[in-house]
C-alpha positions as CSV (number, residue, x, y, z in Angstrom):
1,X,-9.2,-25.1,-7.4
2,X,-9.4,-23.1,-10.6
3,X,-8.1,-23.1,-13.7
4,X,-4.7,-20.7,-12.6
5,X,-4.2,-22.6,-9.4
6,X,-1.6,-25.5,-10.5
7,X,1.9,-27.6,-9.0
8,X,4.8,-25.3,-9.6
9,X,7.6,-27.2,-10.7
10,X,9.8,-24.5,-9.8
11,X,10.6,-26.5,-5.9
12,X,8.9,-26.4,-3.0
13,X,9.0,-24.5,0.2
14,X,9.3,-25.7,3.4
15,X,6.1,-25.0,4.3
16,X,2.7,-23.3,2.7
17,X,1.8,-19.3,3.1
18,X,-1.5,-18.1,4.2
19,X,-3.7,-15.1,2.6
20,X,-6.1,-12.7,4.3
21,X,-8.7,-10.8,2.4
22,X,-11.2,-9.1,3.4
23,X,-12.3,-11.9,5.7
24,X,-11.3,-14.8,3.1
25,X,-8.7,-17.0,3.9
26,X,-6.4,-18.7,1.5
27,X,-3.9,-21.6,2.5
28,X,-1.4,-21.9,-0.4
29,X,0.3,-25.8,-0.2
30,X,3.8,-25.6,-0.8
31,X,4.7,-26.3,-4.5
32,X,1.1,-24.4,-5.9
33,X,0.9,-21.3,-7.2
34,X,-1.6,-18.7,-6.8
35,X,-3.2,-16.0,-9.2
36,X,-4.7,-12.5,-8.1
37,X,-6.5,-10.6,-10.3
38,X,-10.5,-10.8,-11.8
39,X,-11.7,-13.9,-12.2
40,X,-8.6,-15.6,-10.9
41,X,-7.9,-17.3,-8.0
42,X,-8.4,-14.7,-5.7
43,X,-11.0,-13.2,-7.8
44,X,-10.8,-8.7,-6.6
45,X,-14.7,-8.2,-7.7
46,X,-15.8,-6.6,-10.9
47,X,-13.2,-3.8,-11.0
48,X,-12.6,-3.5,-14.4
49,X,-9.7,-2.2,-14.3
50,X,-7.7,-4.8,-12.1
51,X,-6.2,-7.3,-14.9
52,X,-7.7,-10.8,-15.2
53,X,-4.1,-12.3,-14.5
54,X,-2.7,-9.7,-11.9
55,X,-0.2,-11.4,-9.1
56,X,0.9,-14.2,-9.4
57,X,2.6,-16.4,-6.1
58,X,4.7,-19.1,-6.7
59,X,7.5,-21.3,-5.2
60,X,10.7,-21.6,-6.9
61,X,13.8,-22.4,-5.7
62,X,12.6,-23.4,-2.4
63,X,11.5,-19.7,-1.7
64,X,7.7,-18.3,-1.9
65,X,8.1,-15.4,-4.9
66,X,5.3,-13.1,-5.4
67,X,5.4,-11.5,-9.7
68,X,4.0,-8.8,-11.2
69,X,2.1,-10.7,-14.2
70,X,-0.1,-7.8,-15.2
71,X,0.6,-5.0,-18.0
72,X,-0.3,-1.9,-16.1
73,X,-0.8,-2.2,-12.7
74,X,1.7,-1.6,-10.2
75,X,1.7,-3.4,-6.3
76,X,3.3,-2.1,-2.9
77,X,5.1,-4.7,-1.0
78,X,6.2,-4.7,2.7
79,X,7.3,-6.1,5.9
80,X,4.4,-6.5,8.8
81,X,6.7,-3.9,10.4
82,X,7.2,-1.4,7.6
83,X,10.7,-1.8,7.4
84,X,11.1,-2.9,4.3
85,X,9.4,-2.4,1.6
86,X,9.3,-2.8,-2.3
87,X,7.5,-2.0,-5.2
88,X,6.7,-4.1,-8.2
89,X,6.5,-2.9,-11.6
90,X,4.7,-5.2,-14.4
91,X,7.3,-8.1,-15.1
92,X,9.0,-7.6,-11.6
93,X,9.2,-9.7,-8.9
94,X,10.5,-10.6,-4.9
95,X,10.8,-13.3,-2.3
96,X,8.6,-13.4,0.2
97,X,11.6,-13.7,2.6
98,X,9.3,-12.4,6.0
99,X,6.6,-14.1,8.3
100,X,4.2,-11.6,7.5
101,X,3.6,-9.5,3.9
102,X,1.3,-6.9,3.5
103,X,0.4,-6.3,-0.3
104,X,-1.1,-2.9,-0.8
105,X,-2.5,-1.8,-4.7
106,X,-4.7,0.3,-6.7
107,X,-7.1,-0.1,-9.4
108,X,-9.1,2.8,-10.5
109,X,-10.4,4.5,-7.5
110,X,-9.9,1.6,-5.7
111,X,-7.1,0.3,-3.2
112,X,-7.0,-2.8,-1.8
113,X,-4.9,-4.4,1.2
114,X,-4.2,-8.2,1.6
115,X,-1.8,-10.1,3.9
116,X,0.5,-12.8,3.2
117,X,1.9,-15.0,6.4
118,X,4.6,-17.8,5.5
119,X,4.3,-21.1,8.1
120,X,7.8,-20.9,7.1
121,X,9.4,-17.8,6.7
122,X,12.7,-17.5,5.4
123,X,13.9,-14.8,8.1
124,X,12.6,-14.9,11.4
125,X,13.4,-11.8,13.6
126,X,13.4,-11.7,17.3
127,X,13.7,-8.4,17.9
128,X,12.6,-4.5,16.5
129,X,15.5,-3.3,13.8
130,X,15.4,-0.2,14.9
131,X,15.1,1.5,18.2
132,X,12.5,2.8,19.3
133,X,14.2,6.3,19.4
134,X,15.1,6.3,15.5
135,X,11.6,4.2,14.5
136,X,10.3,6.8,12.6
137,X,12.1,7.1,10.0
138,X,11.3,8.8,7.1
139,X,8.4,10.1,8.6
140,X,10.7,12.6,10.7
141,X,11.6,14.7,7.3
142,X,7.5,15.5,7.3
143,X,6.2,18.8,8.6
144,X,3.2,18.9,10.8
145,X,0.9,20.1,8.3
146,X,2.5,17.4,5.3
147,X,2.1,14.7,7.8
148,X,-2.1,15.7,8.3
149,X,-2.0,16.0,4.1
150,X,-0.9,12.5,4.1
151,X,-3.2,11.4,6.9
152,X,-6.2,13.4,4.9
153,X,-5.1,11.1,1.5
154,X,-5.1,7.6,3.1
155,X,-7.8,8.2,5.9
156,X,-10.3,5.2,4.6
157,X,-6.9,3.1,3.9
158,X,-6.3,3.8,8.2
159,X,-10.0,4.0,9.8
160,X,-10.5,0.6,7.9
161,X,-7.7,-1.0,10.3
162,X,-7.7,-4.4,8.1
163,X,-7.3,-6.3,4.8
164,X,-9.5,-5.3,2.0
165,X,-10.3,-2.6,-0.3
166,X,-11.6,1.2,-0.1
167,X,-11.9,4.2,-2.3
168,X,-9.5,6.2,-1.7
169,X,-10.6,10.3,-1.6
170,X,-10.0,12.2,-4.5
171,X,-8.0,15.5,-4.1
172,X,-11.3,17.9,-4.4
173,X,-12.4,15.2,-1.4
174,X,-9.1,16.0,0.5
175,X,-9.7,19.7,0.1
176,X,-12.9,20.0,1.3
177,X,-11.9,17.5,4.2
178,X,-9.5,19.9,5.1
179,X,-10.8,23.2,4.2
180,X,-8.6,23.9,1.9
181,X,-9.0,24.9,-1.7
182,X,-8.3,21.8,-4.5
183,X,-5.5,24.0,-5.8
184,X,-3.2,24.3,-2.5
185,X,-4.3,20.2,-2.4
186,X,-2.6,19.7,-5.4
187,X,-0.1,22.2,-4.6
188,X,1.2,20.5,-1.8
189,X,0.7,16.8,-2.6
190,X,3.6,17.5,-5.4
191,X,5.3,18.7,-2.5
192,X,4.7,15.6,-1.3
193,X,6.0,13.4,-3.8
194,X,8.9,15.2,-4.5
195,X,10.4,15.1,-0.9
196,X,9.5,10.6,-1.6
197,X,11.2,10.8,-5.5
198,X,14.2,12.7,-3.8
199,X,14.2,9.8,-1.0
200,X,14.0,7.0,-4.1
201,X,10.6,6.0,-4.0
202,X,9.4,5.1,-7.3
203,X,6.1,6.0,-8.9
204,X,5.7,9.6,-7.6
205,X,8.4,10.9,-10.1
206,X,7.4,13.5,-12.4
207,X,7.9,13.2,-16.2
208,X,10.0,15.0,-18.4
209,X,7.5,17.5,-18.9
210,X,7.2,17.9,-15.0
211,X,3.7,16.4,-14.6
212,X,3.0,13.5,-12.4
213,X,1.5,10.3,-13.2
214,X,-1.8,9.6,-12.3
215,X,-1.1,6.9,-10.1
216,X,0.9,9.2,-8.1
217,X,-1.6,9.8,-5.3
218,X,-2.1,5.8,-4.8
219,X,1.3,5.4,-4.4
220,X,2.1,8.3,-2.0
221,X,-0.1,6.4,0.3
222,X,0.8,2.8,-0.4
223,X,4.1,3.5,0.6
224,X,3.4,5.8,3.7
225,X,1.0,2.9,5.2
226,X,3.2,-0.1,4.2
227,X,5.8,1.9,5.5
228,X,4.1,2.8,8.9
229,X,5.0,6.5,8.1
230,X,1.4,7.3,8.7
231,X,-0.5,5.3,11.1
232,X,-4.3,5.5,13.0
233,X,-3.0,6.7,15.5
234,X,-2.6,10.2,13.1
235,X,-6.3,10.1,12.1
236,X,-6.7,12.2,15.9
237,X,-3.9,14.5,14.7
238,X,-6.3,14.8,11.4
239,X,-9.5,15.6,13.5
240,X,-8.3,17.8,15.7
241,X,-7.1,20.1,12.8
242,X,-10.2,19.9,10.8
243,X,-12.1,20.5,14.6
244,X,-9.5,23.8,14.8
245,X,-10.7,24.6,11.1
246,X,-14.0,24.8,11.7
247,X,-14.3,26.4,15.1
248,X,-12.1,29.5,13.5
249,X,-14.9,29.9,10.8
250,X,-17.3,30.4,13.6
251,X,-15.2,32.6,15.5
252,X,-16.6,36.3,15.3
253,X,-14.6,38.4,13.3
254,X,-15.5,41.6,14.1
């Protein structure tokens, strides 16, 4: 146990919450708490731009909490199912109220996945929310070609298929991925995170001089995995149009 790792005073749980990482494995007894960042706990490598003191979890009032303790950073929490989801600011915080969490969140170039499973969890669901008719969601306001943009963005995040971390592509990656020039890349990502501000998802809003943040990318594809709005199953949909792509530029064109 480290230095960060300590009773919480705050009451216990009725039961202690497990953490996946990149094949490590974390059980967290009721009434500790827990620190993510470099050099805590859960120590994320040598990143140097993850915070020493990044996540912290926690019981208090006999719910697990998971906080925001960092000054820049920003995290991506949801549901095993995608349904729900929320995002924490520095200083912000939420219950870990479902059997499984996913906790999605970028530093640098870097994103990194982990998974959080209560022995105990607060709600316990027997059954899909939704139908399977109505399950996608948000994902139905996408057009073909904005659903292979978002596929193209968080293609490492999918073809890893577990907790950890990747580099996520950068947008001159995306274009030439897709044969597209970087411009109509960054065209249509603020497309992108437009359509998401306009349904309320925070951190792709543009700022008063209409530029987006630099996290914006990250985000875009935090939410759209936690979310399920983007699956594996899409990286065919992905290959098949790069496949189409390059087959046209060997068609003859006289």
């Amino acid at each position: 146990m480290t230095e960060s790792r300590r009773r919480d005073t705050g009451g216990e749980t009725g039961g202690a919450l497990l953490l996946d990482f990149a094949g490590r494995h974390e059980r967290i007894p009721a009434g500790e708490s827990f620190v993510i960042g470099r050099g805590a706990d859960l120590s994320i490598d040598d990143n140097p731009y993850m915070h020493r003191r990044f996540l912290e979890i926690a019981a208090r009032g006999g719910m697990w909490w998971l906080r925001n303790v960092g000054s820049g950073l920003t995290a991506s929490v949801a549901s095993a199912d995608g349904l729900a989801q929320t995002w924490l600011a520095p200083g912000a915080g939420t219950p870990l109220v479902f059997a499984v969490t996913t906790v999605m969140f970028t530093a640098g170039d870097v994103t990194y996945e982990l998974r959080l499973t209560a022995e105990s969890p607060f709600y316990r669901s027997s059954h899909p929310w939704r139908s399977e008719a109505d399950a996608e969601g948000v994902s139905e306001t996408l057009s073909p070609v904005q659903r292979i943009l978002l596929t193209a963005l968080a293609e490492p995040l999918l073809r890893r298929g577990g907790e950890g971390a990747v580099r996520l592509p950068s947008l001159a990656e995306v274009a030439v991925r897709l044969g597209w020039s970087t411009e109509k890349v960054e065209r249509r990502v603020g497309v992108l995170c437009g359509k998401f501000a306009r349904l309320g998802i925070r951190g792709v809003e543009r700022d008063a001089r209409g530029e987006l943040p630099a996290s914006a990318c990250s985000r875009l594809v935090e939410h759209a995995v936690g979310a399920r709005i983007v699956a594996p199953d899409d990286l065919d949909l992905l290959d098949a149009f790069v496949a189409q792509d390059v087959e046209a530029t060997r068609r003859p064109t006289g």
